[in-house]
Biotite code that builds the C-alpha atoms (Angstrom):
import biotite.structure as struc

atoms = struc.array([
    struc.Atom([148.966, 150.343, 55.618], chain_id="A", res_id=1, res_name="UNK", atom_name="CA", element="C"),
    struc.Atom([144.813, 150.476, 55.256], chain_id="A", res_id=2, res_name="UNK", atom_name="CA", element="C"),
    struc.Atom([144.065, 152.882, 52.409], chain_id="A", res_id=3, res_name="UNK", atom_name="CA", element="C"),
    struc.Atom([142.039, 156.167, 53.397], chain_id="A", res_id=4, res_name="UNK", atom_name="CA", element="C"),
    struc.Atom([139.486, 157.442, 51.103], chain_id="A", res_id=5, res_name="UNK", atom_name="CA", element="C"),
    struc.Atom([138.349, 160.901, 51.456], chain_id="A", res_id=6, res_name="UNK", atom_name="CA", element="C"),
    struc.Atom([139.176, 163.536, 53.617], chain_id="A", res_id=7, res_name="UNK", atom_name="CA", element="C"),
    struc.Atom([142.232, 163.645, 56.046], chain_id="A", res_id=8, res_name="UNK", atom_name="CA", element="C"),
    struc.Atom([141.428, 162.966, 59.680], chain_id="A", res_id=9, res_name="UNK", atom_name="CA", element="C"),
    struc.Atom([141.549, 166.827, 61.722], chain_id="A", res_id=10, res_name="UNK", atom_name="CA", element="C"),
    struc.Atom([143.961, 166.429, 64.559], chain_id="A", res_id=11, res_name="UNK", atom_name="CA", element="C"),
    struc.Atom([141.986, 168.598, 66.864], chain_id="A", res_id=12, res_name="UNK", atom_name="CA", element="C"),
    struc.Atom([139.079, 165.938, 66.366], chain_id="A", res_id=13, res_name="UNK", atom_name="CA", element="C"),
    struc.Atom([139.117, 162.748, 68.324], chain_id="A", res_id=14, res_name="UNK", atom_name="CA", element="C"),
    struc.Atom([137.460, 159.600, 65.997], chain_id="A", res_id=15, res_name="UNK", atom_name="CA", element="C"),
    struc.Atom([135.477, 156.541, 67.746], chain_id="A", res_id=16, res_name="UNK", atom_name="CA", element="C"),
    struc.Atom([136.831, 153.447, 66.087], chain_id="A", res_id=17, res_name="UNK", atom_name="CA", element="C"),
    struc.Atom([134.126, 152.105, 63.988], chain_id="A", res_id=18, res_name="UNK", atom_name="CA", element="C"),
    struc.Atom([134.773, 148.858, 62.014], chain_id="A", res_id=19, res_name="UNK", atom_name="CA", element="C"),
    struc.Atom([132.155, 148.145, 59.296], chain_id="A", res_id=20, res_name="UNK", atom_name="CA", element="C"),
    struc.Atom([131.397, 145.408, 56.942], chain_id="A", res_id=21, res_name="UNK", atom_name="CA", element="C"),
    struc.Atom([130.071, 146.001, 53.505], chain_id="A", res_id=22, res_name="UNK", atom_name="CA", element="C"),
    struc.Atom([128.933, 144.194, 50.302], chain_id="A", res_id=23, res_name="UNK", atom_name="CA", element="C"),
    struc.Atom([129.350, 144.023, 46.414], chain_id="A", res_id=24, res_name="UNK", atom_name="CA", element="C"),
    struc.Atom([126.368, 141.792, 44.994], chain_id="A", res_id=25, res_name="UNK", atom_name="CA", element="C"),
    struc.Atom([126.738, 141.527, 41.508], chain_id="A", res_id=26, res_name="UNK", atom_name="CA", element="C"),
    struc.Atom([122.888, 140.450, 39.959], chain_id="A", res_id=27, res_name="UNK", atom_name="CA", element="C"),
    struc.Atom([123.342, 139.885, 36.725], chain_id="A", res_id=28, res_name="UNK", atom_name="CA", element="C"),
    struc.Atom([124.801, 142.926, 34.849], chain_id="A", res_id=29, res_name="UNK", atom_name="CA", element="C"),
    struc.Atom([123.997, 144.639, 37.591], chain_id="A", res_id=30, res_name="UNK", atom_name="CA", element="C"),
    struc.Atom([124.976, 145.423, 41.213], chain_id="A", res_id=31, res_name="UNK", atom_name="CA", element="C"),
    struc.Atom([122.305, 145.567, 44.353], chain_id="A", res_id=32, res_name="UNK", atom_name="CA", element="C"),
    struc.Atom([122.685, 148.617, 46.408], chain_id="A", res_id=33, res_name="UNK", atom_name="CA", element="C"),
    struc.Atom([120.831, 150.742, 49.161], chain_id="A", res_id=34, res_name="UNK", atom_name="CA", element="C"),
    struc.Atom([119.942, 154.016, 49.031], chain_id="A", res_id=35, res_name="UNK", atom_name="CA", element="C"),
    struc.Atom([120.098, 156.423, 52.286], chain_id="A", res_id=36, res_name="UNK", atom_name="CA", element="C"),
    struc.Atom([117.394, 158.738, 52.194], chain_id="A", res_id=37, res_name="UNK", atom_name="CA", element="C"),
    struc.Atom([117.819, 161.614, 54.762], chain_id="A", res_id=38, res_name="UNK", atom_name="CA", element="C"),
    struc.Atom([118.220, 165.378, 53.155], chain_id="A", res_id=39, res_name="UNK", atom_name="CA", element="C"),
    struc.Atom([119.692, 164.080, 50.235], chain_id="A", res_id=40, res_name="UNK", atom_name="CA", element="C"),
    struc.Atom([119.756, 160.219, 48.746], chain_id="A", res_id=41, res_name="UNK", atom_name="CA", element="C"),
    struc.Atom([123.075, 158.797, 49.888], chain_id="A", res_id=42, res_name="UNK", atom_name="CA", element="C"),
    struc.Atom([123.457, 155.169, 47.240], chain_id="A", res_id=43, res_name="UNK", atom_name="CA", element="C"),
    struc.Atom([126.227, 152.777, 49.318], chain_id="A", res_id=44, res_name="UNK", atom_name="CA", element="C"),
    struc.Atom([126.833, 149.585, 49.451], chain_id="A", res_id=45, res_name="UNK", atom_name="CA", element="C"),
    struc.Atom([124.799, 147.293, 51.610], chain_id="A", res_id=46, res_name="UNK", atom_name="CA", element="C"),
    struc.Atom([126.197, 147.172, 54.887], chain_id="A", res_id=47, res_name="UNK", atom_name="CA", element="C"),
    struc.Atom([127.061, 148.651, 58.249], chain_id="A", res_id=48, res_name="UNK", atom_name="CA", element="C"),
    struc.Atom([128.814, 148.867, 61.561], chain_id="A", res_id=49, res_name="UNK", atom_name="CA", element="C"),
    struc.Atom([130.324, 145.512, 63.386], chain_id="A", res_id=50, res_name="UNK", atom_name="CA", element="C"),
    struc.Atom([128.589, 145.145, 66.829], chain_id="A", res_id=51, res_name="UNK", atom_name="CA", element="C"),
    struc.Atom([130.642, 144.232, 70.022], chain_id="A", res_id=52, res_name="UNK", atom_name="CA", element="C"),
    struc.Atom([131.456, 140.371, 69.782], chain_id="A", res_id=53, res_name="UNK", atom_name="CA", element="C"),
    struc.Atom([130.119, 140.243, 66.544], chain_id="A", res_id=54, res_name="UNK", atom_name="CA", element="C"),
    struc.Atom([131.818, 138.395, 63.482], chain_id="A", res_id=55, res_name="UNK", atom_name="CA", element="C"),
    struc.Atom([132.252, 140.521, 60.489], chain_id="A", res_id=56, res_name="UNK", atom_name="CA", element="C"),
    struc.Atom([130.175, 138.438, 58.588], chain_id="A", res_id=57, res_name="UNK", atom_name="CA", element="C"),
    struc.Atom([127.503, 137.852, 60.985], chain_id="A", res_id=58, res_name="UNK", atom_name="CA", element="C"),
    struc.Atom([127.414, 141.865, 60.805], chain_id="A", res_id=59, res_name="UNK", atom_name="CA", element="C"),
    struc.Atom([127.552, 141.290, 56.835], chain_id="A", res_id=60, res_name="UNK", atom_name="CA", element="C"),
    struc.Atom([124.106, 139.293, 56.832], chain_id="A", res_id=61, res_name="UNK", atom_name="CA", element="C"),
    struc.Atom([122.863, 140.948, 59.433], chain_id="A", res_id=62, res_name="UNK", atom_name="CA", element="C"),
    struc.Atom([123.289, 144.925, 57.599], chain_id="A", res_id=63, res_name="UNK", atom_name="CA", element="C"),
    struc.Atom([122.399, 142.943, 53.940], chain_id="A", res_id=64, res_name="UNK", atom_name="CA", element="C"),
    struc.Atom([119.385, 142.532, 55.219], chain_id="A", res_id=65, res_name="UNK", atom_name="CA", element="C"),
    struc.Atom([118.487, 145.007, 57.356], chain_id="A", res_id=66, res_name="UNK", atom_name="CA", element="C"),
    struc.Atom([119.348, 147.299, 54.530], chain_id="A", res_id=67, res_name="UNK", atom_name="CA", element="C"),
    struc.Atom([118.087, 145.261, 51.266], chain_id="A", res_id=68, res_name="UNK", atom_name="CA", element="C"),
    struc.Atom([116.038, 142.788, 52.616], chain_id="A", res_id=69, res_name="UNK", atom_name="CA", element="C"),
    struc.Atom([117.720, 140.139, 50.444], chain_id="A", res_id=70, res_name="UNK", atom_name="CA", element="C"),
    struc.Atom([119.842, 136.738, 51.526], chain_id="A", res_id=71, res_name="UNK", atom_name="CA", element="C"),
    struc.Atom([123.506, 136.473, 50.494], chain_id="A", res_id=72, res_name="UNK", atom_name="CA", element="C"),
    struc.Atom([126.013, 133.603, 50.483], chain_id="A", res_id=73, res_name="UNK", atom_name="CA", element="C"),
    struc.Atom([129.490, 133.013, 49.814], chain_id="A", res_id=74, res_name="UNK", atom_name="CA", element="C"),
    struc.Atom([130.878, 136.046, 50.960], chain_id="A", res_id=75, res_name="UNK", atom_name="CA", element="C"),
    struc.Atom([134.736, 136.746, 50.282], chain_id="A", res_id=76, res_name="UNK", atom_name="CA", element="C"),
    struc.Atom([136.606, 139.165, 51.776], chain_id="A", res_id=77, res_name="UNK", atom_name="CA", element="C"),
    struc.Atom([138.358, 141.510, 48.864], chain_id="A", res_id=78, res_name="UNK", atom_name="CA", element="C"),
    struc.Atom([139.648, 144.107, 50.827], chain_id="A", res_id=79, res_name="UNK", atom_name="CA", element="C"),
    struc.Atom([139.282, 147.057, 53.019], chain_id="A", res_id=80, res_name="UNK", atom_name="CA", element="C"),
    struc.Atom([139.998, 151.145, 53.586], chain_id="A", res_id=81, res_name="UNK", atom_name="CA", element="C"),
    struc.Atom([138.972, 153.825, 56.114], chain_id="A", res_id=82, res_name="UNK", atom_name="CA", element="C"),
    struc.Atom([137.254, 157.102, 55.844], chain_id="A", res_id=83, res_name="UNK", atom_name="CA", element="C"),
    struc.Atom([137.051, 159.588, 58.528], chain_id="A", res_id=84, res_name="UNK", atom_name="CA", element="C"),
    struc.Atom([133.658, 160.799, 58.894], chain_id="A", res_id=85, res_name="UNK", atom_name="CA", element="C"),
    struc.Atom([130.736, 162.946, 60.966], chain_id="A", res_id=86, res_name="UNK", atom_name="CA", element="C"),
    struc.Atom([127.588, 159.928, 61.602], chain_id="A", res_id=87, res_name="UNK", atom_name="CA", element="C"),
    struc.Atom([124.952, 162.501, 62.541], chain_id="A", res_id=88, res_name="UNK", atom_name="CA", element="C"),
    struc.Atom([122.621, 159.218, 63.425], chain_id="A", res_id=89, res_name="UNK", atom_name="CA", element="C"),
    struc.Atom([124.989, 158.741, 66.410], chain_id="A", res_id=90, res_name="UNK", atom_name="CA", element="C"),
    struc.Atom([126.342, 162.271, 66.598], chain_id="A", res_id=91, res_name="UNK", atom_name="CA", element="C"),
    struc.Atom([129.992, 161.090, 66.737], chain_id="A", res_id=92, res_name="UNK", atom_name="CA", element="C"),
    struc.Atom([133.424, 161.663, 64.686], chain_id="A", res_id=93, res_name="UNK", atom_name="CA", element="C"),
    struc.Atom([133.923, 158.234, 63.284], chain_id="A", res_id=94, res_name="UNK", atom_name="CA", element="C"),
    struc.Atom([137.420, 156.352, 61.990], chain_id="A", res_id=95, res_name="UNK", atom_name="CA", element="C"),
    struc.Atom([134.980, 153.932, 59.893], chain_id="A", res_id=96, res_name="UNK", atom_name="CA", element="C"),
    struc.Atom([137.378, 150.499, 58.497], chain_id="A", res_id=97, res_name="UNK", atom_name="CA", element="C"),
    struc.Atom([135.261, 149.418, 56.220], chain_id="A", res_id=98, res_name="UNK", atom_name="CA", element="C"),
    struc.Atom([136.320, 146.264, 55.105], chain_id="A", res_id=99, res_name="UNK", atom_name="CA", element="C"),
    struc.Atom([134.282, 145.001, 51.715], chain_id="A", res_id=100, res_name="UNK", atom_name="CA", element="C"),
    struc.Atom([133.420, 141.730, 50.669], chain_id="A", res_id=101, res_name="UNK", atom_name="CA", element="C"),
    struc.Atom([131.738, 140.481, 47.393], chain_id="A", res_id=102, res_name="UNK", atom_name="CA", element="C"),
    struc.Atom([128.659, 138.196, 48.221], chain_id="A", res_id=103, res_name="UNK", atom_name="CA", element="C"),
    struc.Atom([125.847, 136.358, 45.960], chain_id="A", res_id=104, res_name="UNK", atom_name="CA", element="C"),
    struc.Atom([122.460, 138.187, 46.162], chain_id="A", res_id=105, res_name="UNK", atom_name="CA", element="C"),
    struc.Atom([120.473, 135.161, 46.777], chain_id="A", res_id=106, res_name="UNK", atom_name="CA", element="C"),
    struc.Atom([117.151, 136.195, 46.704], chain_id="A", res_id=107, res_name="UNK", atom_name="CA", element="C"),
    struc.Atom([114.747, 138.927, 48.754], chain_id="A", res_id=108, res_name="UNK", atom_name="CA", element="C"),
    struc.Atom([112.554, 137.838, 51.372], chain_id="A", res_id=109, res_name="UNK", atom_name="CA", element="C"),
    struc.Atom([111.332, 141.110, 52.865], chain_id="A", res_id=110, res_name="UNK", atom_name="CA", element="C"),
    struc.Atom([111.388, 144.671, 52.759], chain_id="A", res_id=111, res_name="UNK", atom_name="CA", element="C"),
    struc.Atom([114.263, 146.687, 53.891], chain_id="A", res_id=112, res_name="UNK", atom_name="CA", element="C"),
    struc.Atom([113.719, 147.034, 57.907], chain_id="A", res_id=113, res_name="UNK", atom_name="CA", element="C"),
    struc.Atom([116.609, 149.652, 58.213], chain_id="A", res_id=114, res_name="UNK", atom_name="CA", element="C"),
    struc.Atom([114.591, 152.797, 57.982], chain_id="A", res_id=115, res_name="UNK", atom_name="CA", element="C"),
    struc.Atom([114.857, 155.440, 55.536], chain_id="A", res_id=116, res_name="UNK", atom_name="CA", element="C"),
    struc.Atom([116.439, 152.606, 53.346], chain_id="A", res_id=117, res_name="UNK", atom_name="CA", element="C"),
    struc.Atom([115.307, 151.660, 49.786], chain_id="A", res_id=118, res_name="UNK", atom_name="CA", element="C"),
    struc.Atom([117.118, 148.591, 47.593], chain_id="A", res_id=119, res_name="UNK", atom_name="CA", element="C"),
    struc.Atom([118.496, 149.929, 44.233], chain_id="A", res_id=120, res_name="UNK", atom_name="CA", element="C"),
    struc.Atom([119.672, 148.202, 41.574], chain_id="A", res_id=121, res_name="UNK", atom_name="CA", element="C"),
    struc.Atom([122.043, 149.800, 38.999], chain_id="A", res_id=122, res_name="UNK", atom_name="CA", element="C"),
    struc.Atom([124.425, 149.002, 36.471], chain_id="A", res_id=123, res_name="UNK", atom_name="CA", element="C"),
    struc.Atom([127.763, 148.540, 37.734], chain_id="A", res_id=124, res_name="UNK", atom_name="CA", element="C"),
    struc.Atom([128.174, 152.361, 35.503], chain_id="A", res_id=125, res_name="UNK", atom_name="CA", element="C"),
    struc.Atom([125.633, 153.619, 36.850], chain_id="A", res_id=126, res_name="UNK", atom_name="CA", element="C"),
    struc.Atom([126.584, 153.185, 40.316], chain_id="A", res_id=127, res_name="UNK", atom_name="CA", element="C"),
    struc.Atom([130.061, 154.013, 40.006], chain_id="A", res_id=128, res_name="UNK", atom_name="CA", element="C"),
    struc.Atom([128.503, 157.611, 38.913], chain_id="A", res_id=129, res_name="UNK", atom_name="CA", element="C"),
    struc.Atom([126.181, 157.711, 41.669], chain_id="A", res_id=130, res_name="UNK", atom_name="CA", element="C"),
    struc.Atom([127.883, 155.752, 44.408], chain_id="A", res_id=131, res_name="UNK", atom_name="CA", element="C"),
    struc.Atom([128.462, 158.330, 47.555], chain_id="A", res_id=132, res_name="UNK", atom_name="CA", element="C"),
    struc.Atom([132.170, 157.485, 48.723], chain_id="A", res_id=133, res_name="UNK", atom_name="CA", element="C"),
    struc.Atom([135.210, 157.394, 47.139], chain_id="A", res_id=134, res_name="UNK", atom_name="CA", element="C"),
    struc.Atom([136.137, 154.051, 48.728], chain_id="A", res_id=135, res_name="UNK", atom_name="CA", element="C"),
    struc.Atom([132.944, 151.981, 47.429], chain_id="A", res_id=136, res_name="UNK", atom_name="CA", element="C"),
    struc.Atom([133.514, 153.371, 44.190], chain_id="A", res_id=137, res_name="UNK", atom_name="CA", element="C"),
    struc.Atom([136.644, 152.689, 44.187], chain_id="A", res_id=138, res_name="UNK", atom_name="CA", element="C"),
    struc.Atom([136.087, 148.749, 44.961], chain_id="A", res_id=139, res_name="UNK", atom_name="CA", element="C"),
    struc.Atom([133.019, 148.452, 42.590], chain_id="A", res_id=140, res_name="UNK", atom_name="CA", element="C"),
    struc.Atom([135.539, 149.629, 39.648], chain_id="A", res_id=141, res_name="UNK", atom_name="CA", element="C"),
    struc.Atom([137.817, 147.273, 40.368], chain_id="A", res_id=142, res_name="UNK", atom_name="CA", element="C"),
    struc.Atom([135.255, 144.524, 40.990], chain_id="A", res_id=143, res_name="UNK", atom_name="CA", element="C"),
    struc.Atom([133.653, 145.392, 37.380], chain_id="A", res_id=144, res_name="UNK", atom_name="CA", element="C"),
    struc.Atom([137.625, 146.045, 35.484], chain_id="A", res_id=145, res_name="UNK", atom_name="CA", element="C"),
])
């Protein structure tokens, strides 16, 4: 059974299926994330939804860079939960399985093209204070234990 983070799903709500890939980077003492900027700054890690016939770790690359603008290799797979959640950029209910993987930052060759996303880097306490769902935090603290 997939671990849920945050709230429980409401049964008078039907939830698209939404599988995502997302990313620890570790850089040096530290830990590259994006930040969200809408009404409020959202920090997550880098990362994002899994396209129709896409690999999860094409999507990986793919949503590192969209988000971060930086190159990653040698991702591995560490785990995964799911969070039921409102995405008010698509306007749906969302079962998101966000499965995480921890990846080298190699290095950045362009700006984030995501929009309203800015790269962040943090140390691994710092994010875990700032970090805006229970389920990245929760794989960032055991990354860093």
């Amino acid at each position: 059974m997939m671990r849920r983070v945050g709230h429980a799903p409401d049964a008078n709500q039907r939830y698209v299926l939404r599988p995502g890939a997302y990313a620890i980077l570790p850089l040096k003492n530290r830990i590259l994330l994006t930040c969200q900027l809408s009404d409020v700054a959202d920090i997550q890690l880098p990362g994002g939804g899994i396209d129709p016939g896409e690999s999860p770790l094409h999507a990986l690359h793919r949503e590192v860079m969209e988000e971060t603008g930086w190159r990653i290799a040698g991702p591995r797979r560490v785990g995964a939960f799911r969070r039921f959640v409102f995405m008010p950029e698509y306007d749906m209910w969302a079962e998101k399985v966000c499965h995480i993987y921890v990846a080298r930052p190699v290095r950045q060759v362009a700006e984030p093209t995501e929009p309203d996303h800015v790269t962040v880097v943090l140390s691994p306490q710092d994010a875990l204070e700032v970090l805006g769902n229970d389920g990245d935090r929760m794989f960032v603290g055991r990354y860093y234990a």
